[in-house]
C-alpha positions in Angstrom: 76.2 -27.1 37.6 78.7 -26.8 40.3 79.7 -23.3 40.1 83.7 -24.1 41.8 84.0 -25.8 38.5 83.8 -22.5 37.1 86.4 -20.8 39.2 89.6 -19.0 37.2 92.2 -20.7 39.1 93.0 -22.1 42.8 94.2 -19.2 44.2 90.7 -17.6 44.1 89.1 -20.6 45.3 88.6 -19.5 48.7 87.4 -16.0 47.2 84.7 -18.2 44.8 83.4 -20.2 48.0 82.3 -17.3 49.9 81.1 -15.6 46.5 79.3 -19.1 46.2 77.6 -19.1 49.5 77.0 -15.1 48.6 75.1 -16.2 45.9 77.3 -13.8 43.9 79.3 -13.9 40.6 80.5 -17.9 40.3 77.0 -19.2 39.3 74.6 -18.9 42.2 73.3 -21.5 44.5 71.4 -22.1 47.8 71.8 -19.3 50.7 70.1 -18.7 54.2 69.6 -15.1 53.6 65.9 -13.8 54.3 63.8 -13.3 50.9 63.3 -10.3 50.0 60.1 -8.3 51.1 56.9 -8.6 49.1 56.6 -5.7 46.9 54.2 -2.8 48.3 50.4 -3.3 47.2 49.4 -1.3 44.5 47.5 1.9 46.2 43.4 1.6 46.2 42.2 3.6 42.8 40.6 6.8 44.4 36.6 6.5 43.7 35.4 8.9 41.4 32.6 12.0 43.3 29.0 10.8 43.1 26.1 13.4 41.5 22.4 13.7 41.7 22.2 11.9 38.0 23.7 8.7 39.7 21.3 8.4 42.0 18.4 8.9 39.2 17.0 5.3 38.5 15.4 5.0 35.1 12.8 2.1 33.1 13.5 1.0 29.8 10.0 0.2 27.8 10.4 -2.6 26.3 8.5 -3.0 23.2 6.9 -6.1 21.2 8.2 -4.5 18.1 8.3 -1.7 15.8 6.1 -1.1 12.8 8.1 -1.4 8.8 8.1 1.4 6.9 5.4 1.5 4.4 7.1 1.6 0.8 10.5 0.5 2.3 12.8 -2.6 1.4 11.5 -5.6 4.0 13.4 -5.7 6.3 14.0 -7.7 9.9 13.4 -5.6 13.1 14.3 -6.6 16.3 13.8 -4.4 20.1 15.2 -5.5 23.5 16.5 -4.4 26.4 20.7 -3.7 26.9 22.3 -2.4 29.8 19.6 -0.8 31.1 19.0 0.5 27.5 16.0 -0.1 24.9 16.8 -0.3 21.5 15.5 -0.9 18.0 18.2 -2.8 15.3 16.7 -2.4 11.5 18.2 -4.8 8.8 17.5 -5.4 5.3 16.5 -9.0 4.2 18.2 -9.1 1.3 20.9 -6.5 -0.4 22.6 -5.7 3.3 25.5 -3.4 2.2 27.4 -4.9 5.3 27.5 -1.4 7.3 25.7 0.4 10.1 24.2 3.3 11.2 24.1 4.4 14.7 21.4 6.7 15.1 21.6 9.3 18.4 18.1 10.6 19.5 17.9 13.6 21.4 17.1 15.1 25.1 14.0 13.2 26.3 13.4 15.1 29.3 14.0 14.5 33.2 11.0 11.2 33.3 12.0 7.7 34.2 11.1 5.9 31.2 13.3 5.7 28.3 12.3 5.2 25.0 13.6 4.6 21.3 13.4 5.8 18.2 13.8 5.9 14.3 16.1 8.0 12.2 14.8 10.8 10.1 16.7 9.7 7.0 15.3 5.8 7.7 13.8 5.7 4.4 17.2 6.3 2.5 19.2 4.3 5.1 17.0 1.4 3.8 16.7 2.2 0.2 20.8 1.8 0.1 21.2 -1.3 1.9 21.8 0.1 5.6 21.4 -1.7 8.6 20.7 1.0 11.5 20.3 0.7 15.4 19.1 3.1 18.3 19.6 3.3 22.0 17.3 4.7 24.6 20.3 5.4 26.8 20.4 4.2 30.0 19.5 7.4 31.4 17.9 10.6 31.0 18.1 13.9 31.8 21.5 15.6 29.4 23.7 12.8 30.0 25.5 12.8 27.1 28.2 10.4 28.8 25.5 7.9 28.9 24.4 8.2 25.2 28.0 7.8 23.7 28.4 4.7 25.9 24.8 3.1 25.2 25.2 3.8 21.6 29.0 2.5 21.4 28.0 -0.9 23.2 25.0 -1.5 21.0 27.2 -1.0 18.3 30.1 -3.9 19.5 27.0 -6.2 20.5 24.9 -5.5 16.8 26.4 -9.2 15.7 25.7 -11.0 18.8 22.0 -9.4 18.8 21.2 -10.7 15.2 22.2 -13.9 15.9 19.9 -13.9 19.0 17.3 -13.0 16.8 17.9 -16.2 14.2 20.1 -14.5 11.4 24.0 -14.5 10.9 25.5 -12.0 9.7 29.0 -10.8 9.7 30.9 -8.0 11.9 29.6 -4.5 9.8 32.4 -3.4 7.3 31.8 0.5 8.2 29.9 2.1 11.2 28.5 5.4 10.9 27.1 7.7 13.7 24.2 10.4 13.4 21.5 12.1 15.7 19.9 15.5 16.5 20.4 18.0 19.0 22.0 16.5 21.9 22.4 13.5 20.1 24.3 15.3 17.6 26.5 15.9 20.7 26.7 12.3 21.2 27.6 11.8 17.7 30.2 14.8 17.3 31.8 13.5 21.0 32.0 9.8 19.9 34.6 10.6 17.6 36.5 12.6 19.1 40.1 11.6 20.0 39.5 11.8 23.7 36.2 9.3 23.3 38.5 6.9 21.6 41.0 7.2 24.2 38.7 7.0 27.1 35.5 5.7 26.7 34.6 2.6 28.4 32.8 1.0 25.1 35.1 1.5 22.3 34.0 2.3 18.2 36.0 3.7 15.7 33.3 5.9 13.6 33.8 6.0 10.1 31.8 9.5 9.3 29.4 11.3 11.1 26.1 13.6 10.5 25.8 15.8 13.7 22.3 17.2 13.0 20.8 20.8 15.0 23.5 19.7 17.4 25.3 20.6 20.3 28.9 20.7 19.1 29.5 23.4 21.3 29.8 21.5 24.3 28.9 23.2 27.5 29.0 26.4 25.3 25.6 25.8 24.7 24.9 26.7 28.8 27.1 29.6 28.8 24.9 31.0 25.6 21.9 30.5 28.3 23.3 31.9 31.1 24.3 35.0 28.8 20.6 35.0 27.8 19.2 35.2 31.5 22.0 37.3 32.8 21.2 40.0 30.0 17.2 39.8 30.5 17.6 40.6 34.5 19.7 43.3 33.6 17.6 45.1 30.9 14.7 44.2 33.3 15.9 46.7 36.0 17.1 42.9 38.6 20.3 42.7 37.8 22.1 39.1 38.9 24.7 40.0 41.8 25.1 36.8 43.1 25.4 33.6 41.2 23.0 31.4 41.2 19.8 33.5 40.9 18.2 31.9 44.1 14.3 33.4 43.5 15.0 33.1 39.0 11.4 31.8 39.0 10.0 33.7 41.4 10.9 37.1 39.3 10.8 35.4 35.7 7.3 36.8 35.3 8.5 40.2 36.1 10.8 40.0 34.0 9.0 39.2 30.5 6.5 41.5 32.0 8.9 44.5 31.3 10.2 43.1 28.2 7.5 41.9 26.6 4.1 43.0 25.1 3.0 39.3 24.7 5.6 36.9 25.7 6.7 35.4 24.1 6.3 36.0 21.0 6.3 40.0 20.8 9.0 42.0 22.8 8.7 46.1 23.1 11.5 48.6 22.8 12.9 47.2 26.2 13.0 43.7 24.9 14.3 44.6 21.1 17.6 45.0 23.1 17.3 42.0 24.5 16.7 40.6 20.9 19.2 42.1 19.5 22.0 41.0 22.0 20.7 37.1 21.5 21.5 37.7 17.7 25.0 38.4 18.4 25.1 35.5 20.6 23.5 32.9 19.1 25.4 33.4 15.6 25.3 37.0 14.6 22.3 38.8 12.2 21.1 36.1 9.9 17.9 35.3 7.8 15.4 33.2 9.8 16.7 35.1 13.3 13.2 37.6 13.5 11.2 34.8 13.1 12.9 32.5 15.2 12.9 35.1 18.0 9.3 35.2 17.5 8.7 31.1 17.6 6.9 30.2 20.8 8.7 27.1 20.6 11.9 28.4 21.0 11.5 30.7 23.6 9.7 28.4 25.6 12.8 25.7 25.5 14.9 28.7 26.2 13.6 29.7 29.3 13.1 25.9 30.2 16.3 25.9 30.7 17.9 29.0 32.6 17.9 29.6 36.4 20.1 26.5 37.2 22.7 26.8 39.5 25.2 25.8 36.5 25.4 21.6 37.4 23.1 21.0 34.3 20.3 19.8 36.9 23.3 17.2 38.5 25.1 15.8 35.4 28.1 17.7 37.3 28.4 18.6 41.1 30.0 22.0 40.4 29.1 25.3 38.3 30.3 24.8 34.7 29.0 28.5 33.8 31.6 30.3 32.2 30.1 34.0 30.9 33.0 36.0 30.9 34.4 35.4 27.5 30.7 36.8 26.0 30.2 40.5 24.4 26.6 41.8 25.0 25.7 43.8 21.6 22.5 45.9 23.1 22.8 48.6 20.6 21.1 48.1 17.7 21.7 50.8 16.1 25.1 50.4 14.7 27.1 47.4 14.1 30.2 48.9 15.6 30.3 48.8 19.5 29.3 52.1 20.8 29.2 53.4 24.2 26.3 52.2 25.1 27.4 48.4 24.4 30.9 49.3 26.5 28.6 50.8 29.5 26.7 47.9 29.3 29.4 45.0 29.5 30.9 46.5 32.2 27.9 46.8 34.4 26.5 43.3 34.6 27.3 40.4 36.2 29.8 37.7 34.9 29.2 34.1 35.9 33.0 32.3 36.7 33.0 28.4 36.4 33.8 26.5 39.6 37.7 24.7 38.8 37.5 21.4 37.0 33.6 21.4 37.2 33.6 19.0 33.9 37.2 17.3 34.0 38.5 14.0 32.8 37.5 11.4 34.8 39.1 8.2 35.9 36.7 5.7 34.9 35.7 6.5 31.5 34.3 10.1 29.6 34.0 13.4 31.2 30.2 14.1 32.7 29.6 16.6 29.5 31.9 14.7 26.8 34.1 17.5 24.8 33.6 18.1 21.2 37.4 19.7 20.9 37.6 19.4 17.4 39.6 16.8 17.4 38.5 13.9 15.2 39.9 12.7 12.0 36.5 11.1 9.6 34.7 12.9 7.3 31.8 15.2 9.3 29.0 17.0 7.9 26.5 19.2 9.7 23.5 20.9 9.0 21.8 23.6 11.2 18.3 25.8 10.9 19.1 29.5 11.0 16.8 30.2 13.3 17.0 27.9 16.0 17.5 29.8 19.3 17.6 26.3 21.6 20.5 25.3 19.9 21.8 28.2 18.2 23.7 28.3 15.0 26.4 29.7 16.9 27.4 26.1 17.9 28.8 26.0 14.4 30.9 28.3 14.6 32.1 27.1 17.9 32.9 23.8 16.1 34.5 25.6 13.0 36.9 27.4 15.0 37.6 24.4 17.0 38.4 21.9 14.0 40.4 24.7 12.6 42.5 25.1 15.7 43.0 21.6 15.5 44.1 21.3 12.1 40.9 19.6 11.3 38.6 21.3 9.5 39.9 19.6 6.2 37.0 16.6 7.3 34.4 19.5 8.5 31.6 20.7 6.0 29.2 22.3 7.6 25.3 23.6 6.2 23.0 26.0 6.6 18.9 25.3 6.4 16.4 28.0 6.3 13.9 27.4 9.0 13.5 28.7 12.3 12.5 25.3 14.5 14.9 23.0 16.5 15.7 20.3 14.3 12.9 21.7 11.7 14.7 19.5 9.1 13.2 17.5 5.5 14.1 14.4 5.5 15.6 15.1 2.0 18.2 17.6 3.7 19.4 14.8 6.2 20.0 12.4 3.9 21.6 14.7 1.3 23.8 15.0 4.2 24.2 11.5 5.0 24.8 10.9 1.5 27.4 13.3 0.9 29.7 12.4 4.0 29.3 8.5 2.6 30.4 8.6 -0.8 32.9 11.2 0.7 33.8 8.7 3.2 34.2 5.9 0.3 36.9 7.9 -1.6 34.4 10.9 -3.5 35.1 14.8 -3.4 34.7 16.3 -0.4 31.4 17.9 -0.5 30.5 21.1 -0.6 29.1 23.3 2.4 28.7 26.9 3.5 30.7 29.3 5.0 29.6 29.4 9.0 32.2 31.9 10.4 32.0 34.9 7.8 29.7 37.3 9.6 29.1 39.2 6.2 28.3 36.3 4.3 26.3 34.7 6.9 24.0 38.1 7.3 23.4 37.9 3.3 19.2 38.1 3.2 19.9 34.2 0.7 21.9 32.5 2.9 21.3 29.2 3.4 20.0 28.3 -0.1 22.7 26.3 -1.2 21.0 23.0 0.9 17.7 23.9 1.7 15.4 21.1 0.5 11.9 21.9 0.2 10.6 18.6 -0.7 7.7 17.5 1.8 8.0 13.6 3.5 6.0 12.1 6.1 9.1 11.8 7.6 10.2 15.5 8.0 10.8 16.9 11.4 9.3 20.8 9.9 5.6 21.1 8.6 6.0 21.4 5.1 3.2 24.5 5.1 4.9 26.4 7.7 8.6 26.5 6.2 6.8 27.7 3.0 5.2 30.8 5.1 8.5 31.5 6.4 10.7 31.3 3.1 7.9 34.1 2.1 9.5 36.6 4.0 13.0 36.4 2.0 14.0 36.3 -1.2 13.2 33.1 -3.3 16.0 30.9 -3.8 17.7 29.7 -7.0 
């Protein structure tokens, strides 16, 4: 187009050349004028810190197989080796209901190899058409970061792995999460808005079955450090400095003076001690006495205090926080009395370094949140007793869901036993029955209250969904739950 052509009249014409050769309003056209500069390069994305756990190399063991399940629906198995990560992938034959399970184990330690394993519930989950899967994680140690990514990208490559293995089968209609303990922080954390936003492998959950887990978060470290920080005190060494540089060095002292036979008998020193963990691990309960007295739970317990707050390098900074926490030392009102007051004010309160578990730039935090903020049907359940993972991280994740507006897709439960994770296989799959057929369109089921210090102190709480039916597959021995519901009255 010649853009005089497209001039008003001739008395502009001279005005339309040089807008012409301006490459200006008559229609554009060559022009000798220097291109414009190239646009700045986009800045270099600032690396994220490095941490002791990244350093951390770790082996998958890759297995030849897994054994069925004796009395189960055939089914095809298949192991292999994913990003670093075992896994096992479980699939009915025939009658595949078109949906999987994720299944989240829990803390395997600080060793180099990492391992796999089956769900509690796997009988049910294979009895009702489920297809299931489980990551090792890539890494050990409590890298819950790791576990929400290795379980999300065995999820996404479940189709892919089946046809490896010789059998079609189409993308999975629904995909449910569970685990235990800190896999019940994986599974509480995968579906929480934030995962979805952020994570690097990408599920959208359908329901969830956090089981004994840590839905807390990193309250589950400040409930430890409260433990230590009160046993140095009642113990005459005080923490004045944070971290306790010589912890082991005076640990013996320590249950020494508050023990008569640690760990499972404490003296009058120590009952204060015992009484200020029942306040902070969910308040008087049934189960608590005999949970304070399982070897099994103190030892876990003081496995895991005298850190310096980093979670033994998942983070690089203190994430301690202690100064939200009462200390209830006198048992021998319910009120707080001076004693309590003198006592709060005198010891030492662990602050958290700033932004010691923020977002990062390149995927989940180090210690994913569990904010409350998820929108699928959840149910927990939780042993009253359990002092490694303390009932109280239900009522962290009540209050939570509730401040989100959530707690409409939360029921929790309550199981009378004293052991981490001391669960019937029945209980877990009531559970995981439940949230389904709540999931598919059924009433919302029913739970128990977690947050009503009064009703959760009543000598038969936790009836409601305790299960006593014995299973090879239970994680509690069938014979020691039934000594232990001696103590209290029977239930209904």
């Amino acid at each position: 187009m010649n853009p005089i052509q497209n001039c008003p009249t001739p008395r502009v014409l001279g005005v339309c050349l040089a807008a012409t050769l301006a490459l200006s309003a008559c229609g554009g056209g060559g022009s000798d004028a220097p291109p414009p500069p190239p646009p700045a390069p986009a800045p270099a994305p600032v690396p994220e810190d490095t941490r002791p756990q990244d350093a951390r190399t770790f082996t998958p063991v890759m297995e030849t197989g897994f054994a069925a399940l004796a009395g189960a629906a055939d089914t095809d198995r298949w192991v292999g080796v994913l990003n670093g990560s075992a896994y096992r992938i479980e699939v009915p034959k025939t009658g595949w209901n078109g949906q999987l399970v994720m299944w989240a184990h829990g803390y395997a330690g600080t060793g180099a190899n990492l391992t796999v394993g089956n769900p509690i519930m796997r009988r049910y989950l294979l009895a009702n058409g489920y297809a299931w899967a489980a990551s090792s994680y890539s890494k050990n140690y409590y890298d819950v970061r790791a576990g929400v990514e290795d379980t999300n990208a065995l999820a996404n490559k479940f189709v892919a792995l089946a046809a490896a293995n010789g059998r079609t089968l189409a993308a999975p209609s629904k995909i449910f999460i569970t685990g235990v303990s800190m896999g019940g922080h994986i599974t509480a954390a995968a579906i929480e808005a934030e995962a979805q936003a952020n994570a690097v492998n990408k599920v959208k959950y359908n329901g969830a079955v956090p089981m004994c887990g840590v839905v807390g978060d990193s309250e589950l470290f400040n409930y430890f450090a409260g433990y230590q920080l009160a046993a140095q005190q009642l113990a005459g060494l005080p923490m004045s400095s944070f971290p306790q540089a010589d912890f082991s060095a005076i640990a013996p002292a320590i249950q020494a003076t508050l023990w008569t036979t640690f760990p499972t008998q404490t003296n009058a020193i120590g009952d204060k001690l015992k009484n200020i963990v029942a306040y902070l691990s969910g308040g008087p309960r049934p189960f608590y006495a005999e949970g304070w007295a399982n070897a099994s739970n103190q030892g876990n317990i003081w496995a895991s205090i005298g850190g310096d707050g980093t979670i033994n390098g998942i983070l690089t900074a203190n994430v301690l926080d202690t100064t939200a926490l009462t200390y209830k030392v006198d048992a021998s009102s319910a009120s707080t009395t001076a004693l309590d007051t003198a006592f709060n004010n005198s010891i030492y309160k662990i602050k958290p370094a700033a932004d010691a578990n923020r977002l990062r730039r390149d995927g989940l935090r180090w210690i994913p949140q569990v904010a409350g903020d998820f929108s699928v049907p959840v149910v927990t359940i939780h042993t009253l007793g359990d002092l490694f993972v303390p009932f109280k991280m239900e009522q962290v994740y009540a209050a939570r869901a509730k401040a989100k507006g959530n707690d409409k897709w939360l029921v929790q439960r309550a199981i009378r036993d004293v052991g981490h994770c001391a669960f019937t296989a029945a209980e877990a799959a009531k559970a995981f029955d439940d949230m389904a057929k709540w999931e598919a369109g059924g009433l919302k089921p029913a739970g128990d209250d977690v947050s009503t210090a009064a009703t959760v102190a009543q000598p038969g709480y936790g009836c409601t969904h305790t299960i006593n039916t014995p299973s090879a597959e239970d994680y509690t021995a069938p014979a020691a739950r039934a000594a232990l519901q001696a103590n209290y009255p029977a239930c209904p």
